[in-house]
Backbone atoms as SQL, in Angstrom:
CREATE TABLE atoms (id INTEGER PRIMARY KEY, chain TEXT, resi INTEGER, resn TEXT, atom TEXT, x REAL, y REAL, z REAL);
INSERT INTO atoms VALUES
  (1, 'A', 1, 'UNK', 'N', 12.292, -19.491, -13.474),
  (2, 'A', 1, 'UNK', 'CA', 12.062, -18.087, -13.639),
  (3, 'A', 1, 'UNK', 'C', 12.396, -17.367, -12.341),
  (4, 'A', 2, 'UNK', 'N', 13.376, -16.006, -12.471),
  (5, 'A', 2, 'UNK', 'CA', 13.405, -15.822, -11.790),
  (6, 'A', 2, 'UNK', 'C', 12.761, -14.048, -12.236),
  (7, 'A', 3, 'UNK', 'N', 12.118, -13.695, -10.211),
  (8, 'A', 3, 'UNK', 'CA', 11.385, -12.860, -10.302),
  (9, 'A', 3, 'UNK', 'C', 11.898, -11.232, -10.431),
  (10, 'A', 4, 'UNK', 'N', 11.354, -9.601, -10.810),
  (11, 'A', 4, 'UNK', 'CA', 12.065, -8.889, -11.270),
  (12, 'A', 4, 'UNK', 'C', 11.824, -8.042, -9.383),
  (13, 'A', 5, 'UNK', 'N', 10.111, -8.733, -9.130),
  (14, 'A', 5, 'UNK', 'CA', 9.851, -7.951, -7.949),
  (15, 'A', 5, 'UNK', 'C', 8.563, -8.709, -7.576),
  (16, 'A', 6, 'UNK', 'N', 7.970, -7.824, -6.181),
  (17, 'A', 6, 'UNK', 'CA', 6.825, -8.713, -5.413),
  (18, 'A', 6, 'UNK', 'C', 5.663, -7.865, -5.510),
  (19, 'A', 7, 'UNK', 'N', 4.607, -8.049, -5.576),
  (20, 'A', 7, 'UNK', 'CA', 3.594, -6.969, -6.115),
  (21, 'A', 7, 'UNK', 'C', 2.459, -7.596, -5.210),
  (22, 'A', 8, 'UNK', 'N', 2.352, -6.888, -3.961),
  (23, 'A', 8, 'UNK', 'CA', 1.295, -7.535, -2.762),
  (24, 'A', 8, 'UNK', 'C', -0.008, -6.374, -3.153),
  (25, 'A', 9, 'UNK', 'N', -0.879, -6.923, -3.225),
  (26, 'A', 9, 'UNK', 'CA', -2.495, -6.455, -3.293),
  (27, 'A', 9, 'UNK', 'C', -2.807, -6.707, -2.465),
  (28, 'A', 10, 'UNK', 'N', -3.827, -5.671, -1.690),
  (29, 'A', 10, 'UNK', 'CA', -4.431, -5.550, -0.322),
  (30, 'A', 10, 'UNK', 'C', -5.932, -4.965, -0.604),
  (31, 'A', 11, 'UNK', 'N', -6.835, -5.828, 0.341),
  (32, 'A', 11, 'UNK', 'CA', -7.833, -5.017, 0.507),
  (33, 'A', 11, 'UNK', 'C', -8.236, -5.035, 2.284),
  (34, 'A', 12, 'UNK', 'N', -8.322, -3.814, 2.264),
  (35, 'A', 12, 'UNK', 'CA', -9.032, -3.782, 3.787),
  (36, 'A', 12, 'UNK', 'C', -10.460, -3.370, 4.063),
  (37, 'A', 13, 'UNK', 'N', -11.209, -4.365, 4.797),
  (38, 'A', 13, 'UNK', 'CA', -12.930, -4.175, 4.802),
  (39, 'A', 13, 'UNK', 'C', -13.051, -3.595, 5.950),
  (40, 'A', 14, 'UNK', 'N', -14.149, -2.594, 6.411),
  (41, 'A', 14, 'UNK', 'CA', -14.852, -2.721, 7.889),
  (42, 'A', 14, 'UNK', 'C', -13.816, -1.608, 8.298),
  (43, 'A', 15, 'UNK', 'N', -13.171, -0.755, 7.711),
  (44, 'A', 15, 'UNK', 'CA', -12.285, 0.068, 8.275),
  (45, 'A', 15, 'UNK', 'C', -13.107, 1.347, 8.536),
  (46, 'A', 16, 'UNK', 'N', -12.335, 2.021, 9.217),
  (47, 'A', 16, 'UNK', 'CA', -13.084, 3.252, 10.308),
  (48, 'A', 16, 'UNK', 'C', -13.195, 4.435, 9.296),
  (49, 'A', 17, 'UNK', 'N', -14.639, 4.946, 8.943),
  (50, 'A', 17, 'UNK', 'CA', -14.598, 6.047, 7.522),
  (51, 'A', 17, 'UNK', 'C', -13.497, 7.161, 7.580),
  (52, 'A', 18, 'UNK', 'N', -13.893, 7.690, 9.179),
  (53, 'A', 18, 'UNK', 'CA', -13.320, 8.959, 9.493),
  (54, 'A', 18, 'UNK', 'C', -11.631, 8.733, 9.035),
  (55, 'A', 19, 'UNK', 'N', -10.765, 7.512, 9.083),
  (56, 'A', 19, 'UNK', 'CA', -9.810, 7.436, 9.240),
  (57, 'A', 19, 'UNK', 'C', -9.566, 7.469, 7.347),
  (58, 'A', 20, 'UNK', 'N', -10.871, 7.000, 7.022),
  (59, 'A', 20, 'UNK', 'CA', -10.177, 6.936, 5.442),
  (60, 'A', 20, 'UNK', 'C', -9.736, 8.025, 4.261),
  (61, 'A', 21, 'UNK', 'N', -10.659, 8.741, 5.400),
  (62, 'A', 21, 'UNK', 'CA', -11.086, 10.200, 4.816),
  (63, 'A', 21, 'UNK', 'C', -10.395, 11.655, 4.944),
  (64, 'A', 22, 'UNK', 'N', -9.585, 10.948, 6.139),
  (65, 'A', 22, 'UNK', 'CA', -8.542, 12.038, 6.552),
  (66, 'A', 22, 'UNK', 'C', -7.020, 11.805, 5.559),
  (67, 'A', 23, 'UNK', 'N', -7.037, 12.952, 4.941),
  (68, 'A', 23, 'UNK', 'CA', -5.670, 12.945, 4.199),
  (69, 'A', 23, 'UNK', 'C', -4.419, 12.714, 4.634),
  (70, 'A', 24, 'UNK', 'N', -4.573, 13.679, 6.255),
  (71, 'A', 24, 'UNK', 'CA', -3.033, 13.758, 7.025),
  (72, 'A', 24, 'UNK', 'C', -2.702, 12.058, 7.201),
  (73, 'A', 25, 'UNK', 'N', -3.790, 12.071, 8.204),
  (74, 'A', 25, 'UNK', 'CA', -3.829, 10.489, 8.529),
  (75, 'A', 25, 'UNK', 'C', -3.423, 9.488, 7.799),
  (76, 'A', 26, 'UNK', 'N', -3.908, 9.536, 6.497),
  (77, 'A', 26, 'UNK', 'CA', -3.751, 8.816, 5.213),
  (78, 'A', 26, 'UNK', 'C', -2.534, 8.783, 5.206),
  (79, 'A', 27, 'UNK', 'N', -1.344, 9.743, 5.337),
  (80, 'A', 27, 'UNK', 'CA', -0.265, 9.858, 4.706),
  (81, 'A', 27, 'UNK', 'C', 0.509, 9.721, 5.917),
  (82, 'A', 28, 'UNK', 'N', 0.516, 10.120, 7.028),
  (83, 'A', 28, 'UNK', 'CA', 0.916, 9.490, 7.933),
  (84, 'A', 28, 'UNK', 'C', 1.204, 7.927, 7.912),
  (85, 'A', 29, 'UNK', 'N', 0.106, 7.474, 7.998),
  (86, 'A', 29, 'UNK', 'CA', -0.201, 6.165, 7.845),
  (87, 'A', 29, 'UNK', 'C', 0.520, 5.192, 7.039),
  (88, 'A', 30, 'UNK', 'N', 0.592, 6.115, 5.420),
  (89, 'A', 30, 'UNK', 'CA', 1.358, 5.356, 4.518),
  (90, 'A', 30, 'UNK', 'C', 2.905, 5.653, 4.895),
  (91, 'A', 31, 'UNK', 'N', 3.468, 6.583, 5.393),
  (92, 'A', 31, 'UNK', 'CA', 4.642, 6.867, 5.515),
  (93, 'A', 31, 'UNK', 'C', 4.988, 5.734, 6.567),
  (94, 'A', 32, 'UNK', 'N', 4.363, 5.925, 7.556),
  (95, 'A', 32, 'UNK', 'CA', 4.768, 4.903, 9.048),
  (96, 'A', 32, 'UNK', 'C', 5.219, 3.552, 8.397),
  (97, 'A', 33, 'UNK', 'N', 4.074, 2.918, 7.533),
  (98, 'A', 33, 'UNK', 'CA', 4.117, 1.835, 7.417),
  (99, 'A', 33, 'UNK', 'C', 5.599, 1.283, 5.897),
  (100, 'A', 34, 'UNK', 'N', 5.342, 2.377, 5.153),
  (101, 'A', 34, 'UNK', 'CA', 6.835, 2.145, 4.352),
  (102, 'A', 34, 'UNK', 'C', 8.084, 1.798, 5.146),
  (103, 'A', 35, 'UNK', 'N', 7.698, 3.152, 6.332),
  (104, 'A', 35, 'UNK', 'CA', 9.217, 2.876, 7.851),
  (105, 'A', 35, 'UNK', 'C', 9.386, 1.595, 7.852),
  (106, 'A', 36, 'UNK', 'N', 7.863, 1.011, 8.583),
  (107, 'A', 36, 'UNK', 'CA', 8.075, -0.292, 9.004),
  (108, 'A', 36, 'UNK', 'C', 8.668, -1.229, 8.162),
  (109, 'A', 37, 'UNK', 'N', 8.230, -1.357, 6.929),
  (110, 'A', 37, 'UNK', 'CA', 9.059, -2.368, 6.262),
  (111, 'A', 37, 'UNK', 'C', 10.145, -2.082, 5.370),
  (112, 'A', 38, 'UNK', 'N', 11.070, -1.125, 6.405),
  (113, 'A', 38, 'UNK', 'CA', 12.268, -1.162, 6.086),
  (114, 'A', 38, 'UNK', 'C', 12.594, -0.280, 4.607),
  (115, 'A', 39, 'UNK', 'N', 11.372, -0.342, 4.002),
  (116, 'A', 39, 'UNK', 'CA', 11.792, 0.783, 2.855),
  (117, 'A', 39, 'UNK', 'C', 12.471, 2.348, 3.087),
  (118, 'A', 40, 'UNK', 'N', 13.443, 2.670, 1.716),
  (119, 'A', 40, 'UNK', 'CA', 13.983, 3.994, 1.154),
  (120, 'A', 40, 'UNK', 'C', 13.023, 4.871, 0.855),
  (121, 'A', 41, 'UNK', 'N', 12.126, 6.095, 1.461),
  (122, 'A', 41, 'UNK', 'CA', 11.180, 6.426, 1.346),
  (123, 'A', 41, 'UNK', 'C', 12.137, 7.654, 0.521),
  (124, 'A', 42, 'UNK', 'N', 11.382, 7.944, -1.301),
  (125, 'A', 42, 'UNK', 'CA', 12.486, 8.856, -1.783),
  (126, 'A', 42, 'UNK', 'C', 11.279, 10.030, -1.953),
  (127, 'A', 43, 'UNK', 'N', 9.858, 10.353, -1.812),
  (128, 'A', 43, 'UNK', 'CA', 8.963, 11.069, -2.101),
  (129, 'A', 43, 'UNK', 'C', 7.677, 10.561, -1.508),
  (130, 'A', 44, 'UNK', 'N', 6.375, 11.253, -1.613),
  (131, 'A', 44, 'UNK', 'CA', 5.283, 10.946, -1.776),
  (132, 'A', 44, 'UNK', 'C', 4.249, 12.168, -2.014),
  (133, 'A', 45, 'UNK', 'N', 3.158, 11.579, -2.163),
  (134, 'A', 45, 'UNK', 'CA', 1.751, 12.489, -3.004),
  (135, 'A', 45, 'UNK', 'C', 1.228, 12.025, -2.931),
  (136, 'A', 46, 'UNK', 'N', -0.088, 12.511, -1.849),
  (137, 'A', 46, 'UNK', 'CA', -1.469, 12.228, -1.993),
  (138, 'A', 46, 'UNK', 'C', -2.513, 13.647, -2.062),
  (139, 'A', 47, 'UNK', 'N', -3.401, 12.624, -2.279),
  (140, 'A', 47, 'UNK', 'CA', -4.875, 13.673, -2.673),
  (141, 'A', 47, 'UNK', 'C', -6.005, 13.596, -1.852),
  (142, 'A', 48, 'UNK', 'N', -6.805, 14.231, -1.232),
  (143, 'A', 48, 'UNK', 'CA', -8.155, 14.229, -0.887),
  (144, 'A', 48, 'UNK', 'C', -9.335, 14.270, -2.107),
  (145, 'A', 49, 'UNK', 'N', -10.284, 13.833, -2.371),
  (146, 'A', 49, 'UNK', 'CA', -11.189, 13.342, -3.209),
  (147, 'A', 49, 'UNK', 'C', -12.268, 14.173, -2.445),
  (148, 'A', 50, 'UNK', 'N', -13.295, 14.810, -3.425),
  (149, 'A', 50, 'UNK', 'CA', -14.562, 15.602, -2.826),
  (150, 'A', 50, 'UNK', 'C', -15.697, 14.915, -3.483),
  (151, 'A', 51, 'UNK', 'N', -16.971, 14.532, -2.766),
  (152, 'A', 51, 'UNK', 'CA', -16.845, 14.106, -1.073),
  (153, 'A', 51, 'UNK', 'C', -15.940, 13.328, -0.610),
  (154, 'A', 52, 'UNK', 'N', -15.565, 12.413, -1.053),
  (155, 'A', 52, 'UNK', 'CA', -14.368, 10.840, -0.107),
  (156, 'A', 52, 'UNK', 'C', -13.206, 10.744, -1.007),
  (157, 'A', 53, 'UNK', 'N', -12.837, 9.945, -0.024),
  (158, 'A', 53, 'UNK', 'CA', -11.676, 9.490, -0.717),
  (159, 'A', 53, 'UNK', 'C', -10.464, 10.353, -0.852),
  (160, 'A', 54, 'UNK', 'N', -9.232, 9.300, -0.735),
  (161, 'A', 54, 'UNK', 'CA', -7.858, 9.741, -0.275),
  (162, 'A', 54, 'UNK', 'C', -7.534, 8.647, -1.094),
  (163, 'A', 55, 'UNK', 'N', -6.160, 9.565, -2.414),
  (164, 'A', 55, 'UNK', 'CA', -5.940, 8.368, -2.846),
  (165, 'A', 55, 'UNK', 'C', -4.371, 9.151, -3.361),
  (166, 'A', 56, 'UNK', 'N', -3.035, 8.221, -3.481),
  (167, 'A', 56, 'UNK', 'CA', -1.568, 8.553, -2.966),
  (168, 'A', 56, 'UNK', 'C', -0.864, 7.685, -2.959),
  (169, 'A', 57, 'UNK', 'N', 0.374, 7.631, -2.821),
  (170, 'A', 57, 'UNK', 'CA', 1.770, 6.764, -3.390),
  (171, 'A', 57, 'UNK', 'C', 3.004, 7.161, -2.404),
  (172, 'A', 58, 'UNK', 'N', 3.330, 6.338, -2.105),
  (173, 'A', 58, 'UNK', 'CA', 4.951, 6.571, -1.378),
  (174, 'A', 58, 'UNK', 'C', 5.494, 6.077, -2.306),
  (175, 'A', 59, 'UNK', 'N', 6.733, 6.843, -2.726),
  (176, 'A', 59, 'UNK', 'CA', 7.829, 6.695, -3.952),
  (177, 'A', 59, 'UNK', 'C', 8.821, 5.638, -2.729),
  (178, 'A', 60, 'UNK', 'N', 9.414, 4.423, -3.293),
  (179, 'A', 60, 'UNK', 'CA', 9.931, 4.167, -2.330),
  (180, 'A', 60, 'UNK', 'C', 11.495, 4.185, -3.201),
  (181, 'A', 61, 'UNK', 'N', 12.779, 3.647, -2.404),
  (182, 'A', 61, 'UNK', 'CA', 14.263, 3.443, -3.801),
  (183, 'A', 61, 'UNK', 'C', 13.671, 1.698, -4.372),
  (184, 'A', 62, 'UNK', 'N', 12.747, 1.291, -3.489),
  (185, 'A', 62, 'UNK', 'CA', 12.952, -0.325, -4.011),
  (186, 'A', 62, 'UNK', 'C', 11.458, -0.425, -5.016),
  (187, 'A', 63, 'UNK', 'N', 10.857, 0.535, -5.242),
  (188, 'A', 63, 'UNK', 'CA', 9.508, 0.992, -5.904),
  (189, 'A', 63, 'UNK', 'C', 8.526, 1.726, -5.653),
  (190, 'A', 64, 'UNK', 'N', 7.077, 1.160, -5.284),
  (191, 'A', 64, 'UNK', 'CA', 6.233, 2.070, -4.408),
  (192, 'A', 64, 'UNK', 'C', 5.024, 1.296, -3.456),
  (193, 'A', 65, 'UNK', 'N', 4.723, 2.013, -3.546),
  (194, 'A', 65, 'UNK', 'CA', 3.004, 1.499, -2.162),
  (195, 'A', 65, 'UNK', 'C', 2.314, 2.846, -2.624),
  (196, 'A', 66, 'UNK', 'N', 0.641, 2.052, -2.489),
  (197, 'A', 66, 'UNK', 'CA', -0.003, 3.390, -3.067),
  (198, 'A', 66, 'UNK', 'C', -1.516, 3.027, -2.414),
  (199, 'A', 67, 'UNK', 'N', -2.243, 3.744, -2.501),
  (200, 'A', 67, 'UNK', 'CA', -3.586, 3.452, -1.751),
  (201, 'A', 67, 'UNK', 'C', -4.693, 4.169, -2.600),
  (202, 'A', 68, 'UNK', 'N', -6.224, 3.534, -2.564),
  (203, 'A', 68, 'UNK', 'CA', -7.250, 4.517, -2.681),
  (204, 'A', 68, 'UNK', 'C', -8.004, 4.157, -1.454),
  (205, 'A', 69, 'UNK', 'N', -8.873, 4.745, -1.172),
  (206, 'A', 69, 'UNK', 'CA', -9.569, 4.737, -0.279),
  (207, 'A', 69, 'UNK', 'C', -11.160, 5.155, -0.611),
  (208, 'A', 70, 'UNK', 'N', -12.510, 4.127, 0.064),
  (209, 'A', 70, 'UNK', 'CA', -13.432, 4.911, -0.134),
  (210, 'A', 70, 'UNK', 'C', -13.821, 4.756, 1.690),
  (211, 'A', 71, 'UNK', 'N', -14.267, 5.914, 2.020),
  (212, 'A', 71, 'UNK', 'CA', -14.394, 5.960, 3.263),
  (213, 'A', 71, 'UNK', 'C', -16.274, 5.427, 3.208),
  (214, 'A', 72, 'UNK', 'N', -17.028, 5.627, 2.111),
  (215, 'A', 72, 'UNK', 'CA', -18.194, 5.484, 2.211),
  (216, 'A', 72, 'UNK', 'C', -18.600, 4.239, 2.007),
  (217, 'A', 73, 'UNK', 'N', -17.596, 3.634, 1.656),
  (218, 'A', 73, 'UNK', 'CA', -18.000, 1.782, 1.906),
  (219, 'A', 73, 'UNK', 'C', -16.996, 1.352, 3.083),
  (220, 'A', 74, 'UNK', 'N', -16.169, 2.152, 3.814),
  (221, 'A', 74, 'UNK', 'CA', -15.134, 1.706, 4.501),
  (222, 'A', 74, 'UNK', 'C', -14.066, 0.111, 3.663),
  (223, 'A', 75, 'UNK', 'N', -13.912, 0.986, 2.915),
  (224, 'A', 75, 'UNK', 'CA', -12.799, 0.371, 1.940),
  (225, 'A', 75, 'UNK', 'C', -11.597, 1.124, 1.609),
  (226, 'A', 76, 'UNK', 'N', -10.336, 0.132, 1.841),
  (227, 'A', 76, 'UNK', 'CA', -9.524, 1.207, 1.114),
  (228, 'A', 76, 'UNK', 'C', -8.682, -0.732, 0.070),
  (229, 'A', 77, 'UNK', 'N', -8.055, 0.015, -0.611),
  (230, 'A', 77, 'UNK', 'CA', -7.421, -0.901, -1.350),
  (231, 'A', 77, 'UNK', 'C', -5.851, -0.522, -1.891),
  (232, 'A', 78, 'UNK', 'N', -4.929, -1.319, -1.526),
  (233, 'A', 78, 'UNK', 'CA', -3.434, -0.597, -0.760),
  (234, 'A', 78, 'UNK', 'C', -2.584, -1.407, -2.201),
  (235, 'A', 79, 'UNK', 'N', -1.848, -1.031, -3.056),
  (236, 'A', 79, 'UNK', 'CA', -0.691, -2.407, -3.373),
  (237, 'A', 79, 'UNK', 'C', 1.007, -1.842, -3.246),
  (238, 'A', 80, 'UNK', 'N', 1.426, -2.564, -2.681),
  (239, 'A', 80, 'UNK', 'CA', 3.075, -2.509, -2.600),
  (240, 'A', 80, 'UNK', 'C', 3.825, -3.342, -3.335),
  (241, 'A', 81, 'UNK', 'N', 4.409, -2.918, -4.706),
  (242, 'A', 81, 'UNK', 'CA', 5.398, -3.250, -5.729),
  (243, 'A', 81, 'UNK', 'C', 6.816, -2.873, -4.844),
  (244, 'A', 82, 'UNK', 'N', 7.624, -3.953, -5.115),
  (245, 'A', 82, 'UNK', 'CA', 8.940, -3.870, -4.513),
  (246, 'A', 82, 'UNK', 'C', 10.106, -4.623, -5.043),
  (247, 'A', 83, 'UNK', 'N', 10.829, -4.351, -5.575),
  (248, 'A', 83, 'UNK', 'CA', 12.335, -4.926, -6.285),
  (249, 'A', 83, 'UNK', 'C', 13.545, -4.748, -5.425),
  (250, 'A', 84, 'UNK', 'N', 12.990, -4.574, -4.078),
  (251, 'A', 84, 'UNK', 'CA', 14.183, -5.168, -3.226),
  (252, 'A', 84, 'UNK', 'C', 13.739, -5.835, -1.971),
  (253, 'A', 85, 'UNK', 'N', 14.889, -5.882, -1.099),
  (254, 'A', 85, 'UNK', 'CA', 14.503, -6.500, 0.478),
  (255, 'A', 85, 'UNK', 'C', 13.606, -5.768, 1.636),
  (256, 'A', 86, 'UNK', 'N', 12.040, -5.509, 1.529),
  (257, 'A', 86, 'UNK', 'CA', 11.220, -4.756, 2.236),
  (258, 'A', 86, 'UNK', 'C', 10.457, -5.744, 2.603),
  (259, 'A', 87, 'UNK', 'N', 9.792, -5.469, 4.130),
  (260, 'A', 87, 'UNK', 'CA', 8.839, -6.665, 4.844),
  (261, 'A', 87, 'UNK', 'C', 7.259, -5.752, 4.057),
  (262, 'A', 88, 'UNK', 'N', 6.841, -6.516, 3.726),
  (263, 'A', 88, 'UNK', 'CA', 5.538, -5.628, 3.155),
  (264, 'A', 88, 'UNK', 'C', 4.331, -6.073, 3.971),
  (265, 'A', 89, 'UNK', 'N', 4.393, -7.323, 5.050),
  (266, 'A', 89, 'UNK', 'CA', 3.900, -7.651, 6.193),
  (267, 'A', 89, 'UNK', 'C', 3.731, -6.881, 6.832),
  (268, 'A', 90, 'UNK', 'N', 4.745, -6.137, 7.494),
  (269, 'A', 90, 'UNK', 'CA', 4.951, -5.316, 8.321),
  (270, 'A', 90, 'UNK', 'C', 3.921, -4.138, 8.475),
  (271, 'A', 91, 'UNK', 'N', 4.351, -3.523, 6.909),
  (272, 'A', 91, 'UNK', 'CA', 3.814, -2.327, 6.084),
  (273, 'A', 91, 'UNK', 'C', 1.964, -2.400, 6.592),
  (274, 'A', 92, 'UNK', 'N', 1.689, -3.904, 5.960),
  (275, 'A', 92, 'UNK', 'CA', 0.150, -4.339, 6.145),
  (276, 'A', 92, 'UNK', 'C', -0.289, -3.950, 7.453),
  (277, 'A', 93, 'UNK', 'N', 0.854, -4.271, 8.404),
  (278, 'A', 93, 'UNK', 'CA', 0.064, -4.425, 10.058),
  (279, 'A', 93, 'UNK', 'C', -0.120, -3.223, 10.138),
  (280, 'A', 94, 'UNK', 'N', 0.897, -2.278, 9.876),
  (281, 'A', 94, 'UNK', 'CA', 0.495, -0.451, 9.984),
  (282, 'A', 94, 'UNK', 'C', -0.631, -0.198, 9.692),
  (283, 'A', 95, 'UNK', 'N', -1.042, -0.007, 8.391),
  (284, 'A', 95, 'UNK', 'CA', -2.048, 0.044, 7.920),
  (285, 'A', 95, 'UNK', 'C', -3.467, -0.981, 8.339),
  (286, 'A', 96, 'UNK', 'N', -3.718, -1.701, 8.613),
  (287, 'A', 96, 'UNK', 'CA', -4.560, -2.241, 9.226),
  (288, 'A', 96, 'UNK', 'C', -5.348, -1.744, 10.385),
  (289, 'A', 97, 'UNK', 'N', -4.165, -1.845, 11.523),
  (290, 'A', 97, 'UNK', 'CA', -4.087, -0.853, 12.669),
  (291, 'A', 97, 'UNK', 'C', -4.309, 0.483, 12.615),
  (292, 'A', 98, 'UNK', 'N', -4.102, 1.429, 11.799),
  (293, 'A', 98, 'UNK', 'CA', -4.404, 2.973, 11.621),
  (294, 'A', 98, 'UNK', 'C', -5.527, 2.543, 10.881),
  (295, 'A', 99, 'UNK', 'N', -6.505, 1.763, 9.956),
  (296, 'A', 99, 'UNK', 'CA', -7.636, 2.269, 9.358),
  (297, 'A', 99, 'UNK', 'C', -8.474, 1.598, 10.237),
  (298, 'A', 100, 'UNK', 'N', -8.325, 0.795, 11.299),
  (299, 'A', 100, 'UNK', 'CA', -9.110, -0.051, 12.170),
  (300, 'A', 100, 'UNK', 'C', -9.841, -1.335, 11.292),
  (301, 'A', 101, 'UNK', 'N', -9.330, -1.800, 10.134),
  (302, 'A', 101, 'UNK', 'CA', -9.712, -3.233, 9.452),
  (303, 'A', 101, 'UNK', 'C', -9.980, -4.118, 10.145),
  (304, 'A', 102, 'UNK', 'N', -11.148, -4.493, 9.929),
  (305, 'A', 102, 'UNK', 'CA', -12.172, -5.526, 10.847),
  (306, 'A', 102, 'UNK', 'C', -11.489, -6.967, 9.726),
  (307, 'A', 103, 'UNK', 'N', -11.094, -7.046, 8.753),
  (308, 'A', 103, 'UNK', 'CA', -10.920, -7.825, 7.349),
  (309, 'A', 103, 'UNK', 'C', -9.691, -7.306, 6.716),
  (310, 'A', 104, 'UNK', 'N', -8.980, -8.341, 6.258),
  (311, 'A', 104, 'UNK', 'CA', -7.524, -7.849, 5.450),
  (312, 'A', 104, 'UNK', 'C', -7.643, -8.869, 4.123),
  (313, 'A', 105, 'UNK', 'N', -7.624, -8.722, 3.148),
  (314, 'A', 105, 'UNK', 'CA', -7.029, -9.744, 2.153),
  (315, 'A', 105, 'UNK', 'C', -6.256, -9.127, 1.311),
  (316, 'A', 106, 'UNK', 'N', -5.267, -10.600, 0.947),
  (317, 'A', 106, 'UNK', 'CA', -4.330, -10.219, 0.568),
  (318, 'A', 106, 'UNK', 'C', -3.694, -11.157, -0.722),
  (319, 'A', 107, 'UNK', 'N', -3.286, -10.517, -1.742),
  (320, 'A', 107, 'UNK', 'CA', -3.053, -11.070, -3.017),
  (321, 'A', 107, 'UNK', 'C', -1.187, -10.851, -3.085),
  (322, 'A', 108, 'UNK', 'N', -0.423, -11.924, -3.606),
  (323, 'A', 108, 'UNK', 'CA', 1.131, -11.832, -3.900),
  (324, 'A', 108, 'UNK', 'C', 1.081, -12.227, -5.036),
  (325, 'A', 109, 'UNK', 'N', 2.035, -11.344, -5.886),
  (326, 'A', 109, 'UNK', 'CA', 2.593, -11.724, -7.250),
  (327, 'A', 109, 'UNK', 'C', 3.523, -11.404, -7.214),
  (328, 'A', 110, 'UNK', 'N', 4.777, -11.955, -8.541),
  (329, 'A', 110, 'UNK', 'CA', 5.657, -12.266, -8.676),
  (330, 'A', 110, 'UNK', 'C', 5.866, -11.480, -10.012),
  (331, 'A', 111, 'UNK', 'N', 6.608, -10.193, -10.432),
  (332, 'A', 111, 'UNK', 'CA', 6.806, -9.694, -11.450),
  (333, 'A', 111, 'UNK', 'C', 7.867, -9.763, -11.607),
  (334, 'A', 112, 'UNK', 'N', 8.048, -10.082, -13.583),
  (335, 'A', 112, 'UNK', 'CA', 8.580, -9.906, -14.241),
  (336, 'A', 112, 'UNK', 'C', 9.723, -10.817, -14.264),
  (337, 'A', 113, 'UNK', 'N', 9.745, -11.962, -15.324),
  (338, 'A', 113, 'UNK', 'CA', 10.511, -12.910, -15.175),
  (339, 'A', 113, 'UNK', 'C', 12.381, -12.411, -16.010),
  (340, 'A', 114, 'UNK', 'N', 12.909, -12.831, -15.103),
  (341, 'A', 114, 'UNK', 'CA', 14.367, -12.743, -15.416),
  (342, 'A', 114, 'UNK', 'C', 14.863, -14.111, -16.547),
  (343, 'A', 115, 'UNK', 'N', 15.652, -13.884, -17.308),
  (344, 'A', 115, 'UNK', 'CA', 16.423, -15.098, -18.058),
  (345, 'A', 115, 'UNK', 'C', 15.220, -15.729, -19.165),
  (346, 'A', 116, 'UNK', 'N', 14.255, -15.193, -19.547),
  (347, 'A', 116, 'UNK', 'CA', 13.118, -15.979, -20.083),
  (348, 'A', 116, 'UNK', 'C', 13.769, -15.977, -21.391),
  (349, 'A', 117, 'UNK', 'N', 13.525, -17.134, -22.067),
  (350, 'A', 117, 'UNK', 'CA', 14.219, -17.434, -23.403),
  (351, 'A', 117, 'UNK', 'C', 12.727, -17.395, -24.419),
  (352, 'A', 118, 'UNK', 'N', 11.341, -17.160, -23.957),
  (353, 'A', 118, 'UNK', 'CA', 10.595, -17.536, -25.141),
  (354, 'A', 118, 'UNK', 'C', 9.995, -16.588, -25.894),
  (355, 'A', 119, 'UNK', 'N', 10.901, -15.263, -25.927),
  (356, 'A', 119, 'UNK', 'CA', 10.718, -14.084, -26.720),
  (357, 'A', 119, 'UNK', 'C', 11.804, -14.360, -27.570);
């Protein structure tokens, strides 16, 4: 089987509220880190949430990255879908570093199988 794209799930614990909570920041943040891994950044949209929460998408050409955030558990939870050649490593360290993540985990999948004969 071959795969259609890479679909990385992120959670970051212990991160700094103030940082989760700030929209600019937020989007800053997500933009920097699309840079970093090399993605076609073709749009993005995010939101501020009343009281918390920042939650938003970088449109990328190879798919997207998107985030919610709760600043009141210092959680945010990030995933980057991608159908081309992007470091999504990279992407992670940005983000890590701008929310101050004391904790990172991290989930990889493999979407959408190519050539499958059992349909």
């Amino acid at each position: 089987m071959t795969a259609l794209g890479r679909h990385l799930l992120v959670e970051f614990t212990g991160c700094d509220s103030a940082a989760l909570a700030d929209l600019a920041g937020v989007t800053t943040a997500m933009l920097e880190a699309a840079r970093a891994s090399g993605a076609t950044i073709v749009t993005h949209s995010f939101h501020h949430f009343s009281p918390h929460g920042v939650s938003g998408a970088v449109i990328i050409a190879e798919s997207h990255l998107a985030i919610h955030t709760w600043p009141e558990h210092r959680f945010a939870a990030v995933d980057y879908f991608s159908c081309g050649a992007v470091n999504a490593g990279a992407a992670m360290q940005v983000l890590e570093a701008a929310f101050g993540a004391t904790a990172t985990e991290a989930l990889s999948l493999t979407r959408g199988p190519l050539g499958r004969t059992d349909e």
